[in-house]
Short mmCIF file of the C-alpha atoms (twelve columns), coordinates in Angstrom:
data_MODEL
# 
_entry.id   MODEL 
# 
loop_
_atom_site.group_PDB 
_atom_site.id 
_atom_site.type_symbol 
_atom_site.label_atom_id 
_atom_site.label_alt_id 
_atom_site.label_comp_id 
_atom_site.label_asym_id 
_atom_site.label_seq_id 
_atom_site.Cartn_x 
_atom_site.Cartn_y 
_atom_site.Cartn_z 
_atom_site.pdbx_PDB_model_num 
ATOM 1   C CA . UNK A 1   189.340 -275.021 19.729 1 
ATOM 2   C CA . UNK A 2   192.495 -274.814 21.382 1 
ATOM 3   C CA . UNK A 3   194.473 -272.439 18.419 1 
ATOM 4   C CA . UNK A 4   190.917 -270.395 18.481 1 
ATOM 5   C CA . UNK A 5   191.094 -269.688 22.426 1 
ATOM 6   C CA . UNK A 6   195.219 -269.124 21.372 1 
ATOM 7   C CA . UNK A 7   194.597 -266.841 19.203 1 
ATOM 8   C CA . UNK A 8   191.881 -264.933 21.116 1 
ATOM 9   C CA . UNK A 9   193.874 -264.596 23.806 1 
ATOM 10  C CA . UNK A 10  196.999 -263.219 21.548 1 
ATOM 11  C CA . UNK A 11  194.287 -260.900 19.764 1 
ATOM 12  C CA . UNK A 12  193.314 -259.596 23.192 1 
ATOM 13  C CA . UNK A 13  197.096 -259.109 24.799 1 
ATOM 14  C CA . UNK A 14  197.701 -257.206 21.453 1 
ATOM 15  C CA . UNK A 15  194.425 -255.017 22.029 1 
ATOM 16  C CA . UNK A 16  195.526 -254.606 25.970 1 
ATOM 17  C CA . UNK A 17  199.328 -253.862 24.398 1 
ATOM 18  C CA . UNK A 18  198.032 -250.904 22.396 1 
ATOM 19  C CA . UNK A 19  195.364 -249.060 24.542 1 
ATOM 20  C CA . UNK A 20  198.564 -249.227 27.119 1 
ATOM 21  C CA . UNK A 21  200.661 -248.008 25.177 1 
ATOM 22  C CA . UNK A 22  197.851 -245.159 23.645 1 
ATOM 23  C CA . UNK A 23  197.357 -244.050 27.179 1 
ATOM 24  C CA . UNK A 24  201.123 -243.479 28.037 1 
ATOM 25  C CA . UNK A 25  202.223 -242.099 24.742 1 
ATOM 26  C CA . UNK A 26  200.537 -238.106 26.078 1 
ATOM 27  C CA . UNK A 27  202.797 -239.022 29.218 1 
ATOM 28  C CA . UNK A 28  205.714 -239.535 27.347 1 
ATOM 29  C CA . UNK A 29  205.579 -236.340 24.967 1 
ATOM 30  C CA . UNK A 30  204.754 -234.311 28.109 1 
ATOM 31  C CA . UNK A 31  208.031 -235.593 29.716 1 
ATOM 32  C CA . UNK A 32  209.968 -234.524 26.841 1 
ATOM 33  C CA . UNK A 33  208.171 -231.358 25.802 1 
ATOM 34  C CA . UNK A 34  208.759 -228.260 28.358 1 
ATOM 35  C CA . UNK A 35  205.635 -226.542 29.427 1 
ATOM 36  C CA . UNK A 36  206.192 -223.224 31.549 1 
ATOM 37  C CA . UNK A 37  203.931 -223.311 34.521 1 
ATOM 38  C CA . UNK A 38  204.994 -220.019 36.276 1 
ATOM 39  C CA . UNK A 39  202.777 -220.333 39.722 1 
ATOM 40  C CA . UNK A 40  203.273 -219.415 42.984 1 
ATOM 41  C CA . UNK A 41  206.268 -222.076 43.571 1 
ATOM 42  C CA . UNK A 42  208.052 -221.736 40.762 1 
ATOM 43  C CA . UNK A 43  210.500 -219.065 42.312 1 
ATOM 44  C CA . UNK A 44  210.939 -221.580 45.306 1 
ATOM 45  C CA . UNK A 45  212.127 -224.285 42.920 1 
ATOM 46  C CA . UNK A 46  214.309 -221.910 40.579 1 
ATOM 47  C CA . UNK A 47  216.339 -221.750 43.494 1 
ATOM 48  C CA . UNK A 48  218.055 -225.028 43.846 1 
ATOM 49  C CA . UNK A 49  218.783 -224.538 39.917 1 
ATOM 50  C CA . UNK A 50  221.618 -222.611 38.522 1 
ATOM 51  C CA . UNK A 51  221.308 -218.927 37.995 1 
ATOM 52  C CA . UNK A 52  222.586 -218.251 34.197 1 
ATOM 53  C CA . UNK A 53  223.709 -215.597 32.429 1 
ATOM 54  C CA . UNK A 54  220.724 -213.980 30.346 1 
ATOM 55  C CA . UNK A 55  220.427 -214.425 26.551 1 
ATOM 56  C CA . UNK A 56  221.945 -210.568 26.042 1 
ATOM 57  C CA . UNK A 57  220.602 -208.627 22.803 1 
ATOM 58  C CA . UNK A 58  223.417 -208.805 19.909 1 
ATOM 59  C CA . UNK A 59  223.460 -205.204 19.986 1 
ATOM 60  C CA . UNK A 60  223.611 -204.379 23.104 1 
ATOM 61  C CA . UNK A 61  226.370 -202.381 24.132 1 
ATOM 62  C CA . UNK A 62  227.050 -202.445 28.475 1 
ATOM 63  C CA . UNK A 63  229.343 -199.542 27.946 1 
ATOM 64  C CA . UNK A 64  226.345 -196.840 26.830 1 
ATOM 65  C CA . UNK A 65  224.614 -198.347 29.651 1 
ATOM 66  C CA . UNK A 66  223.880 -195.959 32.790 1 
ATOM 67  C CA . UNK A 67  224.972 -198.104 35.784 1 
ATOM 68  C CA . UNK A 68  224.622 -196.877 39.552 1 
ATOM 69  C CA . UNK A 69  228.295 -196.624 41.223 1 
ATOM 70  C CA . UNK A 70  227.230 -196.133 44.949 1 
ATOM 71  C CA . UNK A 71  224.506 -197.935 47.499 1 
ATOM 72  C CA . UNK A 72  223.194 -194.881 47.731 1 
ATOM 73  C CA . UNK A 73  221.435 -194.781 44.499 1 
ATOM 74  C CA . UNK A 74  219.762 -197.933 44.943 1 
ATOM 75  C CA . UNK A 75  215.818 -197.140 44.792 1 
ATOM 76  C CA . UNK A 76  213.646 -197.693 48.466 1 
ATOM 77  C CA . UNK A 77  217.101 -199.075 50.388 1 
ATOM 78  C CA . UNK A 78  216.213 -198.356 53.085 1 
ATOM 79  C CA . UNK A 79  212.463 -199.468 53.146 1 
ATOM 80  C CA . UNK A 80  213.783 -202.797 51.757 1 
ATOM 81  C CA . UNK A 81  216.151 -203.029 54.862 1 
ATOM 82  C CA . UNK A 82  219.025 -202.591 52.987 1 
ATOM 83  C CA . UNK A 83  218.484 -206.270 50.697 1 
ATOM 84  C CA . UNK A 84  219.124 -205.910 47.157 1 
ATOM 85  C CA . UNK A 85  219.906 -209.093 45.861 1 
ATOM 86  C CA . UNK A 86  220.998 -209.431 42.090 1 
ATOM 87  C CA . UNK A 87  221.047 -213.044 41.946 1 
ATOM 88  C CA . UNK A 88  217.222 -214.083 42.695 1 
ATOM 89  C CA . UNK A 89  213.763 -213.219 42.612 1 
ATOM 90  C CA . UNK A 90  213.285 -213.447 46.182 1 
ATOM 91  C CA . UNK A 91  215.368 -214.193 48.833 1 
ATOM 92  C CA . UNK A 92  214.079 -212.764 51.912 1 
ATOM 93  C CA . UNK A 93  210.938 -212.476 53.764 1 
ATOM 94  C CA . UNK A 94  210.396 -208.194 54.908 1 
ATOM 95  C CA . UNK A 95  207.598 -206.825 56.539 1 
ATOM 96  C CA . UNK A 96  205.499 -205.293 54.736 1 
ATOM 97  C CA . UNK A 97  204.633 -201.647 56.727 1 
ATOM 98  C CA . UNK A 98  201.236 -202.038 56.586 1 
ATOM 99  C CA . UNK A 99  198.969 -198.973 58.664 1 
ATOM 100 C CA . UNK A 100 195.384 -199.910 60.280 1 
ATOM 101 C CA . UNK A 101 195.645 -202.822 57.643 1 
ATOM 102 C CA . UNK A 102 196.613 -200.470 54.285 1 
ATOM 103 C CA . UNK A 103 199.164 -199.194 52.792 1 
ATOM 104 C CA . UNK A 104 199.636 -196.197 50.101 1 
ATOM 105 C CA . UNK A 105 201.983 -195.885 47.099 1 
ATOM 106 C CA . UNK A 106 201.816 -192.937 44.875 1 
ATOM 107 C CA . UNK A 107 202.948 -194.309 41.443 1 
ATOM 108 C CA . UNK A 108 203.307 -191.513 39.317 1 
ATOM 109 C CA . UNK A 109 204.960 -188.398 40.331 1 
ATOM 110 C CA . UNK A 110 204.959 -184.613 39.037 1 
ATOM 111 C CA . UNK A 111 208.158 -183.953 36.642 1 
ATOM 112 C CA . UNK A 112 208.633 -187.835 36.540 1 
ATOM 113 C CA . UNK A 113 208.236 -189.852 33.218 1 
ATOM 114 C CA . UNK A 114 204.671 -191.438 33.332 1 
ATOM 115 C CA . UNK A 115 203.764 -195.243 33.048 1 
ATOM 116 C CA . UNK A 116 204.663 -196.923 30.251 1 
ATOM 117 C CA . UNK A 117 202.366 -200.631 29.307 1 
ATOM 118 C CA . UNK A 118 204.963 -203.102 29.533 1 
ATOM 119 C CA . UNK A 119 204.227 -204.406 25.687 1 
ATOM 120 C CA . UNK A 120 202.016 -204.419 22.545 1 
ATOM 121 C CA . UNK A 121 200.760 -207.795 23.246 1 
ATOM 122 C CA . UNK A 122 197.471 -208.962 24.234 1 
ATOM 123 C CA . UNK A 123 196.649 -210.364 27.662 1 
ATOM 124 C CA . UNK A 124 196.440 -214.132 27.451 1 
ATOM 125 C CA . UNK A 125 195.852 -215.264 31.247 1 
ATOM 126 C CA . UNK A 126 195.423 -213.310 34.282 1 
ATOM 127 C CA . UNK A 127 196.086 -213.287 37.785 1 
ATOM 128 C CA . UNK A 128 193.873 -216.842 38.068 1 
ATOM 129 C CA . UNK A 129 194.458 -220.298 40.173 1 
ATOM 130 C CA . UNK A 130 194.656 -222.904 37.474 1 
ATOM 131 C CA . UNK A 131 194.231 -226.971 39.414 1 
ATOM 132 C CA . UNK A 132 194.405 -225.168 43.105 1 
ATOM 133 C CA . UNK A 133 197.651 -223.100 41.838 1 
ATOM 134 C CA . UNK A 134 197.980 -219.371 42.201 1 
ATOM 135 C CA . UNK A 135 198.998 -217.722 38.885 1 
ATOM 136 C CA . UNK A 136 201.685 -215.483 40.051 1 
ATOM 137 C CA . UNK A 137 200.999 -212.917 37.524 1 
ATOM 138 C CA . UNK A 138 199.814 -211.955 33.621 1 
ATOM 139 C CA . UNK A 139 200.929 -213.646 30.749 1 
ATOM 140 C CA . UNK A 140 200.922 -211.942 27.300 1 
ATOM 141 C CA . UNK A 141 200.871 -213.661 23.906 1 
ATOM 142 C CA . UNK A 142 202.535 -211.601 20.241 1 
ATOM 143 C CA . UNK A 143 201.652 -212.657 16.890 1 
ATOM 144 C CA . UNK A 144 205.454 -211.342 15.535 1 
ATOM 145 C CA . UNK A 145 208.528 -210.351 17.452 1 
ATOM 146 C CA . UNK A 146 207.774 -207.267 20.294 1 
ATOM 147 C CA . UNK A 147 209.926 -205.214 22.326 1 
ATOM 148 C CA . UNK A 148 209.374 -205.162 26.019 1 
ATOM 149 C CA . UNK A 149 209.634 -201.883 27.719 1 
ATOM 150 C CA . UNK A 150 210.226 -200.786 31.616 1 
ATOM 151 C CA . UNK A 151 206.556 -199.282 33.309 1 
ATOM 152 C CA . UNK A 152 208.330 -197.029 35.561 1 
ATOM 153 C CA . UNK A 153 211.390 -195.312 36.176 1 
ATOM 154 C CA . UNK A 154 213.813 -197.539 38.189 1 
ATOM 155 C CA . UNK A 155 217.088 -199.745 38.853 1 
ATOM 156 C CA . UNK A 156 217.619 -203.301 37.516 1 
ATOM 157 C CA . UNK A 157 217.892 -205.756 40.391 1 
ATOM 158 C CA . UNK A 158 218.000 -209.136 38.874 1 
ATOM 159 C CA . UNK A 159 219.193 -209.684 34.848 1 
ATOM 160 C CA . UNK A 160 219.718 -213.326 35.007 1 
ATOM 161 C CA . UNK A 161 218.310 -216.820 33.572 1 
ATOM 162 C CA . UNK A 162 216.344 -218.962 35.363 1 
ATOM 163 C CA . UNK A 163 214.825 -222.394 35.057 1 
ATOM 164 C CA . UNK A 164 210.988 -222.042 34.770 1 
ATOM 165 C CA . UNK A 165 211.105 -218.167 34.285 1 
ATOM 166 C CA . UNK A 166 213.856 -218.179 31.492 1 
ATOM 167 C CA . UNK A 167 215.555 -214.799 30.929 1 
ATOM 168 C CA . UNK A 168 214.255 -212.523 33.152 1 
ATOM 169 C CA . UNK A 169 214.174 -209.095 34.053 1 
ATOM 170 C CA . UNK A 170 213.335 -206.938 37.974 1 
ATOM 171 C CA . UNK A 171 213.161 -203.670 38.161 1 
ATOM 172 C CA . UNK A 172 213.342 -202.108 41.852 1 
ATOM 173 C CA . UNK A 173 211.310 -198.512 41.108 1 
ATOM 174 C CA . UNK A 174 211.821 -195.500 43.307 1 
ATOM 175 C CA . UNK A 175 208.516 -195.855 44.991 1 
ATOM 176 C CA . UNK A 176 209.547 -199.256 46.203 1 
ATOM 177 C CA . UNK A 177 207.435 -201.267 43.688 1 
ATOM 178 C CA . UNK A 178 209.158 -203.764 41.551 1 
ATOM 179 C CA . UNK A 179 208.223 -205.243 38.129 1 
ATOM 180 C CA . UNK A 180 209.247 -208.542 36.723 1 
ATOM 181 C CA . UNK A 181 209.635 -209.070 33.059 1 
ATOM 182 C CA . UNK A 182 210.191 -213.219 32.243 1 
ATOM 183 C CA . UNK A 183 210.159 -215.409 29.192 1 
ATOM 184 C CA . UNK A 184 212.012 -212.739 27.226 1 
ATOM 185 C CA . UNK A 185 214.270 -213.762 24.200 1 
ATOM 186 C CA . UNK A 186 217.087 -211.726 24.626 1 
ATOM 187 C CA . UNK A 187 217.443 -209.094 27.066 1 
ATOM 188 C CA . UNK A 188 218.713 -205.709 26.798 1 
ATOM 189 C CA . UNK A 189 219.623 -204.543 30.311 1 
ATOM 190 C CA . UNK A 190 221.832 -205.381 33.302 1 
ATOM 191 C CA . UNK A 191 221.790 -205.514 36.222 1 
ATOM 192 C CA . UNK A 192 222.826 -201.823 38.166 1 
ATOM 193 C CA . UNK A 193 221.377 -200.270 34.951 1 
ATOM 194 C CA . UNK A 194 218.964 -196.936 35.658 1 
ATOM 195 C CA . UNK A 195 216.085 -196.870 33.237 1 
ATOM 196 C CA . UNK A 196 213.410 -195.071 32.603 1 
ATOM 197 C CA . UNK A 197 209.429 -195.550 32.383 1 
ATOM 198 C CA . UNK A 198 209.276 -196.790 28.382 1 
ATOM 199 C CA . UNK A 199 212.685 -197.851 28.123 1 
ATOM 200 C CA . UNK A 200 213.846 -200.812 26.273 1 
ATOM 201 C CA . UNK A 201 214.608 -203.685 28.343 1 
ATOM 202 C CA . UNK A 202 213.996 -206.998 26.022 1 
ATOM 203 C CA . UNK A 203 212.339 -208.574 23.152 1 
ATOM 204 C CA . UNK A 204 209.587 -211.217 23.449 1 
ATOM 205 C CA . UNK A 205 208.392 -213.822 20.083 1 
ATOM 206 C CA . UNK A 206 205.372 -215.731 19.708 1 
ATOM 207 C CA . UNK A 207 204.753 -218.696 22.083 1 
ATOM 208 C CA . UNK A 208 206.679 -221.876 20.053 1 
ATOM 209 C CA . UNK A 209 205.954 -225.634 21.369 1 
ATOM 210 C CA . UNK A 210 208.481 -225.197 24.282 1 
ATOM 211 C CA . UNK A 211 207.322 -221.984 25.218 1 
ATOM 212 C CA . UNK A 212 203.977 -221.186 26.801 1 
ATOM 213 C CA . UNK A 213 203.304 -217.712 26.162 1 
ATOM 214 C CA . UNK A 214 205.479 -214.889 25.037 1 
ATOM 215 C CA . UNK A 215 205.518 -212.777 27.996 1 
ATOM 216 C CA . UNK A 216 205.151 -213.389 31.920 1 
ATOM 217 C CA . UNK A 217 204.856 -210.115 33.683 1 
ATOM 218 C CA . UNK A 218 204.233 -209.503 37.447 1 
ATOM 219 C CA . UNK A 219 203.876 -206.996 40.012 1 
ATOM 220 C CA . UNK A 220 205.712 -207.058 43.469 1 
ATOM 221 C CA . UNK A 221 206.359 -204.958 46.657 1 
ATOM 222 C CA . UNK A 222 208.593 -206.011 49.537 1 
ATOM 223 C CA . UNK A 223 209.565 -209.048 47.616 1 
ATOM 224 C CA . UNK A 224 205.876 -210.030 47.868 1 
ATOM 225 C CA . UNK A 225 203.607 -210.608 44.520 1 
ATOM 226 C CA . UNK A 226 200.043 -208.949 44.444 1 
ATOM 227 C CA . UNK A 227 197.497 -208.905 41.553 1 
ATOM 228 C CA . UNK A 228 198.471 -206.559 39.068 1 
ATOM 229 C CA . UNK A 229 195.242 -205.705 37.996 1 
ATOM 230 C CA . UNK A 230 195.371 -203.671 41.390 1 
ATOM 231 C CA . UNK A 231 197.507 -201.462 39.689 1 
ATOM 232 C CA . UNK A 232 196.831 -201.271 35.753 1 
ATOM 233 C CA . UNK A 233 193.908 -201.482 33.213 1 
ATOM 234 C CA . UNK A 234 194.899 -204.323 30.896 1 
ATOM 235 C CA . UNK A 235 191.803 -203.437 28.780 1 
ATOM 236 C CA . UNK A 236 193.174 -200.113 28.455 1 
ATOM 237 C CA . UNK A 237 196.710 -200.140 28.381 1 
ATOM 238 C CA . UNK A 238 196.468 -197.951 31.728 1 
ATOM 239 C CA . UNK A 239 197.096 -196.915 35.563 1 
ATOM 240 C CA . UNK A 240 193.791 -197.898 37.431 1 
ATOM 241 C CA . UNK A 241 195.053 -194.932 39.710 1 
ATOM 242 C CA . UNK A 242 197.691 -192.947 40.292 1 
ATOM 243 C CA . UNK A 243 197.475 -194.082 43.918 1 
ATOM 244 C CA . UNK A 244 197.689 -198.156 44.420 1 
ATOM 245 C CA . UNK A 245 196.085 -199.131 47.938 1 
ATOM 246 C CA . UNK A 246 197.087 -202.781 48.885 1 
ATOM 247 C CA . UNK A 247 195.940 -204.742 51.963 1 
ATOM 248 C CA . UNK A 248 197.227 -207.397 53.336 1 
ATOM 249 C CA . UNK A 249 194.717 -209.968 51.291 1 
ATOM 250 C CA . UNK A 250 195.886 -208.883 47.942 1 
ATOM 251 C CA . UNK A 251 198.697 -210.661 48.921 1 
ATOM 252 C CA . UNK A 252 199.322 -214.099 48.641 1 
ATOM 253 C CA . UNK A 253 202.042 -215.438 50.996 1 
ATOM 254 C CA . UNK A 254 204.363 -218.066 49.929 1 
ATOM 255 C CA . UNK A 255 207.305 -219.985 51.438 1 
ATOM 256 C CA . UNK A 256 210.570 -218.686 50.953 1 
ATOM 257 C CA . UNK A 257 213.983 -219.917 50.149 1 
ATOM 258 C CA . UNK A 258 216.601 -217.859 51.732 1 
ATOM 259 C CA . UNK A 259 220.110 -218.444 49.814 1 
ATOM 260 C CA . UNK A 260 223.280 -217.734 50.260 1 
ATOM 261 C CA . UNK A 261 224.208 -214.015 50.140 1 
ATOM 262 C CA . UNK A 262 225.704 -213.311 47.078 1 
ATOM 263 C CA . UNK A 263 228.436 -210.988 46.982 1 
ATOM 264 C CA . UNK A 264 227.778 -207.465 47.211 1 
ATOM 265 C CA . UNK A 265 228.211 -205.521 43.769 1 
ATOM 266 C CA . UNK A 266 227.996 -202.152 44.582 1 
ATOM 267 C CA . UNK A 267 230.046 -200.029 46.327 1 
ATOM 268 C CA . UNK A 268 228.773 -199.944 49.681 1 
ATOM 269 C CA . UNK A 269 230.816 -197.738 52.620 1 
ATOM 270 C CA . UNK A 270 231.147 -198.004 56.223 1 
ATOM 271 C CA . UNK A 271 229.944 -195.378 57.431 1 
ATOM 272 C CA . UNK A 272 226.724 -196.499 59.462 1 
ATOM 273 C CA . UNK A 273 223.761 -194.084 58.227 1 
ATOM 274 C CA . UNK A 274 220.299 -194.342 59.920 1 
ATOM 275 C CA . UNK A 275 217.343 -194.662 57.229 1 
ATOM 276 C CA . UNK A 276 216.982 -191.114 56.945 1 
ATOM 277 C CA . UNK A 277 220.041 -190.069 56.651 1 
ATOM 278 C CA . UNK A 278 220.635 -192.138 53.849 1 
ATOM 279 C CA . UNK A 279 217.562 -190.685 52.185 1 
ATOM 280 C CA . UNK A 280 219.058 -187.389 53.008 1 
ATOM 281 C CA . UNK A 281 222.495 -188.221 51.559 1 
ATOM 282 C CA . UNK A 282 220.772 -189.459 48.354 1 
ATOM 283 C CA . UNK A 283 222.571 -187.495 45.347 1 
ATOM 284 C CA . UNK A 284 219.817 -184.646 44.469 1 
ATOM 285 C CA . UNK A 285 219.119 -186.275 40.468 1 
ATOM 286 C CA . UNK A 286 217.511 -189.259 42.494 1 
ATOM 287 C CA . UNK A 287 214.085 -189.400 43.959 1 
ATOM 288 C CA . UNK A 288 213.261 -189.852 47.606 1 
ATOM 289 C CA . UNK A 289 210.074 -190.588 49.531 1 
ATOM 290 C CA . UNK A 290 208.666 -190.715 52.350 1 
ATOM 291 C CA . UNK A 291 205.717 -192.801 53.610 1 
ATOM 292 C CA . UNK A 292 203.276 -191.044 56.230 1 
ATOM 293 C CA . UNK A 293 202.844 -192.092 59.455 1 
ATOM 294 C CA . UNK A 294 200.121 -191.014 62.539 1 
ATOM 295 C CA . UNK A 295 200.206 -187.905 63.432 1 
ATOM 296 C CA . UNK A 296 202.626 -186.579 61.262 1 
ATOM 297 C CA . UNK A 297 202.055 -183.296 59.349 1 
ATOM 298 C CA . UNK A 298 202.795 -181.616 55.742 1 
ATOM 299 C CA . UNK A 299 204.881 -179.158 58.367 1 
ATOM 300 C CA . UNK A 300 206.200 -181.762 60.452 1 
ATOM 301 C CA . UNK A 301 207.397 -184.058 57.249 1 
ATOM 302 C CA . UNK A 302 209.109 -180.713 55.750 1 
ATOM 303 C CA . UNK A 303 211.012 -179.856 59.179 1 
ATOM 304 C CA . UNK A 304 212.128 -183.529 59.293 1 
ATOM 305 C CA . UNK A 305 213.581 -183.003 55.670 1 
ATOM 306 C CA . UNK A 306 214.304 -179.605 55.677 1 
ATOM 307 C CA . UNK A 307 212.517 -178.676 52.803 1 
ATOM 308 C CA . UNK A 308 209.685 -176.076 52.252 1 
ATOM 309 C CA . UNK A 309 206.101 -176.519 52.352 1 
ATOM 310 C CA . UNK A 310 205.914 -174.742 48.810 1 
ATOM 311 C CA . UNK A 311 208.848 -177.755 47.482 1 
ATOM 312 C CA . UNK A 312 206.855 -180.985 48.849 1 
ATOM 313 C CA . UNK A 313 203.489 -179.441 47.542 1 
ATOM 314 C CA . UNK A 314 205.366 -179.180 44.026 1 
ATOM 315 C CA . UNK A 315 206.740 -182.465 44.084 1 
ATOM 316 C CA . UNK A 316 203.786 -184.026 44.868 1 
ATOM 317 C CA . UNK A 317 200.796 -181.748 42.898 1 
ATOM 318 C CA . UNK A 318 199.559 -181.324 46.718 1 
ATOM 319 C CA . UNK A 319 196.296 -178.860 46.177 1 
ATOM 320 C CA . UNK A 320 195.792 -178.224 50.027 1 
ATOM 321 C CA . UNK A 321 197.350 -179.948 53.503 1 
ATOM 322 C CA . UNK A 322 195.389 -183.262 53.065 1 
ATOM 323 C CA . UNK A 323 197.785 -186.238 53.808 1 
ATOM 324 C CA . UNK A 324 197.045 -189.564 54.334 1 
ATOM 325 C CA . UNK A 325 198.383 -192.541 56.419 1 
ATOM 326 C CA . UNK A 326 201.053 -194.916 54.533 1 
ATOM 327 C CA . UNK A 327 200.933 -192.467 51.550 1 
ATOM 328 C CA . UNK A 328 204.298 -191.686 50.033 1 
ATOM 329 C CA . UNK A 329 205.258 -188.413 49.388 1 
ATOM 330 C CA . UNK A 330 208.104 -187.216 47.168 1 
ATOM 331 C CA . UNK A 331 210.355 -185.131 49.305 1 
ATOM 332 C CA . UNK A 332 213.326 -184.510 46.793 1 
# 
């Protein structure tokens, strides 16, 4: 009796040994497998991690590139407070200007390359919470090797790896918008480079064990995200509007991390310009806008810039002297 009860017990501690050991075996792959998770702290936690150098195409050759020499050709300085930071996704809490609660952006100007869908891939998880996280933007998934391309014209801000985004890609675009490319293989862009709407700026591959999805793309203003289905048709590869109207509940504030100030890499000068002059003194090949405010006029608006009624209506396909508060008009 004694072996039997000996043996039953052994039998059971081997039993008890093995469902154990069944039920920590998922923990122990998931520790040693990577799983991207891009939510709405990831860019907090990227920041106590090392910012990389990108994966950089073979091909790519820095000295075809276009790169802005001067401040002044940095897009929406001066509504961004003068903050362009090439080292991380967001640095710095600004205030959104906001107007009885909205706010205006015209997205695709007259004589200006139109939007261009960021990729050829289809849409494999939206703008969704996922366990009581915020999904910070739309993923995409390829079934071969894709390029990725820029939506709008614009300046690369940030062309660096990071820990949960991998090799990533901002572009800062003239209306003040900025668009985030992540997950990408290689990239083909750095960071000062102009580009336009459609231009080449990485290559994304089908999602591999380490690697969620192929693409992670997101939309951002002020250095705050917002739901990019605000702004483009996934269905149909298109603008929803040429005229994106946020409020402040499209928004979802998060904390931020405010780093060290990297070192400035452009040339900057000392002169000290207010906003508009600086908008003034923009070279004439770069866009400029303005963003309306109460009581302010299509006559008022062209005396302030010194332009002609006939030039802002051109620049902005204006069919009569309807303006609206916290829209933004081209003025050069």
């Amino acid at each position: 009796m004694k072996n039997n009860f000996g043996v039953r017990c052994s039998v059971s501690f081997f039993l008890f040994f093995l469902i154990f050991i069944a039920h920590l075996s998922p923990l122990t792959s998931f520790a040693q497998q990577v799983f991207i998770d891009i939510d709405e702290q990831a860019q907090n936690r990227i920041m106590a991690t090392e910012v990389r150098e990108c994966d950089y195409y073979p091909n790519l050759n820095v000295d075809k590139t276009s790169i802005i020499k001067n401040i002044k050709q940095i897009p929406a300085l001066a509504l961004y407070q003068n903050l362009w930071d090439t080292l991380f996704i967001r640095s710095e809490m600004i205030e959104i200007p906001f107007f009885d609660n909205q706010l205006k952006i015209m997205l695709v100007q007259e004589m200006n390359i139109p939007f261009a869908f960021p990729t050829s891939g289809a849409v494999a998880t939206g703008f969704v919470k996922n366990k009581g996280r915020q999904h910070t933007g739309i993923d995409f998934s390829v079934s071969k090797k894709e390029p990725v391309v820029a939506c709008f014209d614009g300046v690369i801000r940030v062309a660096k790896k990071f820990e949960e985004y991998g090799n990533t890609v901002i572009i800062r675009h003239y209306n003040g918008l900025e668009t985030l490319y992540a997950l990408l293989d290689n990239v083909c862009v750095v960071t000062n480079q102009k580009v336009n709407a459609g231009e080449l700026i990485g290559y994304i591959s089908p999602a591999e064990p380490t690697k969620k999805n192929a693409l992670h793309f997101e939309t951002r203003f002020m250095n705050e995200f917002f739901n990019p289905e605000k702004m483009i048709n996934f269905s149909e590869r298109r603008l929803q509007n040429n005229i994106l109207t946020l409020t402040p509940n499209d928004f979802i504030s998060i904390p931020v991390v405010k780093p060290t100030p990297p070192e400035t890499q452009i040339e900057t000068t000392s002169e000290n310009h207010s906003p508009e002059e600086q908008l003034l003194n923009t070279p004439k090949s770069m866009p400029v806008f303005h963003t309306v405010a109460k009581g302010e006029t299509i006559f008022k608006i062209c005396s302030k810039y010194k332009i002609t009624e006939q030039q802002l209506r051109s620049l902005n396909n204006l069919k009569n002297d309807h303006i609206e508060i916290g829209q933004q008009l081209r003025i050069q």
